[in-house]
C-alpha positions in Angstrom: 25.8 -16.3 20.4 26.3 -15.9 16.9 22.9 -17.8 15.9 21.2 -15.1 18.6 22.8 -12.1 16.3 21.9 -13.7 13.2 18.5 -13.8 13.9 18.6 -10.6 15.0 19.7 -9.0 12.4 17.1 -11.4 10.3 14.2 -10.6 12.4 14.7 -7.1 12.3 15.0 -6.6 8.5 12.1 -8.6 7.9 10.1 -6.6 10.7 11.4 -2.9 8.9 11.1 -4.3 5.3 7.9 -3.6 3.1 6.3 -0.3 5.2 6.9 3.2 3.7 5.3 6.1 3.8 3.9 8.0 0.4 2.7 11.4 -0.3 1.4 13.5 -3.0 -2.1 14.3 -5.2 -3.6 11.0 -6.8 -2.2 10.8 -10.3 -4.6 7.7 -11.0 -7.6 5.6 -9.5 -8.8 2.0 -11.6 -10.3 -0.3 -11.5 -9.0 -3.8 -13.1 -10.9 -6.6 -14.0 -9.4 -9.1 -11.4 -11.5 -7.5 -8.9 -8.9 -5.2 -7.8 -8.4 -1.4 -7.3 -5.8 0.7 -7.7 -3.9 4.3 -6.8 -0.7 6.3 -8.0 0.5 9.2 -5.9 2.2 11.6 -7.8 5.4 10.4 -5.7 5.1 7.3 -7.0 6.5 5.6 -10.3 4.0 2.4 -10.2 0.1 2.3 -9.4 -0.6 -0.5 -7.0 -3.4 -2.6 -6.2 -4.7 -1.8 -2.8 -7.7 -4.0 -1.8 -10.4 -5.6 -3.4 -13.8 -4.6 -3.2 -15.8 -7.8 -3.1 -13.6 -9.3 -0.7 -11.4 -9.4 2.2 -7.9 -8.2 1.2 -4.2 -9.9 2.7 -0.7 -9.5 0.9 2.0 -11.5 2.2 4.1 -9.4 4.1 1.9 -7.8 6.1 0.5 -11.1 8.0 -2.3 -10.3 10.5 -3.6 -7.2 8.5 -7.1 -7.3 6.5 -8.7 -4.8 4.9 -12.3 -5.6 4.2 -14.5 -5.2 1.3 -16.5 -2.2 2.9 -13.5 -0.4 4.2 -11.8 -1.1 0.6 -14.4 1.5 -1.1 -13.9 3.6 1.6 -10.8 4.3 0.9 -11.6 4.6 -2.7 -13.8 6.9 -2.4 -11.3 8.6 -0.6 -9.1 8.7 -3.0 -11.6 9.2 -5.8 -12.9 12.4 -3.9 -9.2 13.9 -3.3 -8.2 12.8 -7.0 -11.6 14.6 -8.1 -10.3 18.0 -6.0 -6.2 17.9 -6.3 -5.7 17.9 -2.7 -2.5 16.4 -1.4 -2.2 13.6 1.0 0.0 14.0 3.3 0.5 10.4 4.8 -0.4 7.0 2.9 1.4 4.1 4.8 2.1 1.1 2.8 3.0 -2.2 3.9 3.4 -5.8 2.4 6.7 -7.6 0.7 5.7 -5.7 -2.6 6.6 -2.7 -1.0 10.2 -0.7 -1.9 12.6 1.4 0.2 11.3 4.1 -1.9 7.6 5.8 -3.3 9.3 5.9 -6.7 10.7 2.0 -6.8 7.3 0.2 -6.7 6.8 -2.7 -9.2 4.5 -2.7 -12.2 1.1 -4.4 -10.8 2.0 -5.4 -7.1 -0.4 -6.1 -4.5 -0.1 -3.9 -1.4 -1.4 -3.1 2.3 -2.7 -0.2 2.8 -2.7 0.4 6.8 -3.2 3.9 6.8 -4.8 7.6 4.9 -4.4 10.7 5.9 -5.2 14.0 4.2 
């Protein structure tokens, strides 16, 4: 019985650990030379890298989740277009094992999943 609750508790840590949900205007967009884009909310302490547009994009962490190349700059222009105009977003779900309990306790240059954008 005890191994059962064990990997309960386990499984369900790993299955709620690494998503959060960010808000805010788009402090920064980039570009780095690794191939690999990235966005700042103004709720968050750290840009992260997002996807990569040349390629299919995977972090581990969020196993089973792609983004690909075409839908990567979609979503940058996405966020190019509401950094461009100051509108606030009001829902930018991140997941991955890069991913804090908090929008303002993301690591300095951590790979992320970005599984949803709404504004």
């Amino acid at each position: 019985m005890k191994y059962v609750v064990g990997f309960l508790v386990l499984f369900s840590s790993m299955v709620s650990a690494g998503s959060l949900v960010c808000d805010g205007t788009v402090d920064k967009v980039a570009y780095h030379g690794n191939d690999k884009l990235m966005v700042k909310l103004s709720s968050m302490n750290n840009p992260v890298f997002f996807c990569n547009p040349n390629a299919d994009w995977r972090v581990s962490g969020a196993e089973g989740r792609v983004m690909k190349a075409e839908t990567c700059k979609a979503v940058f222009s996405m966020f190019l277009s509401a950094r461009s105009t100051k509108e606030f977003i009001s829902n930018v779900h991140f997941d991955g094992s890069n991913v804090p309990a908090n929008c303002n306790e993301f690591g300095a240059w951590k790979d992320v999943f970005i599984r949803f954008v709404y504004y």
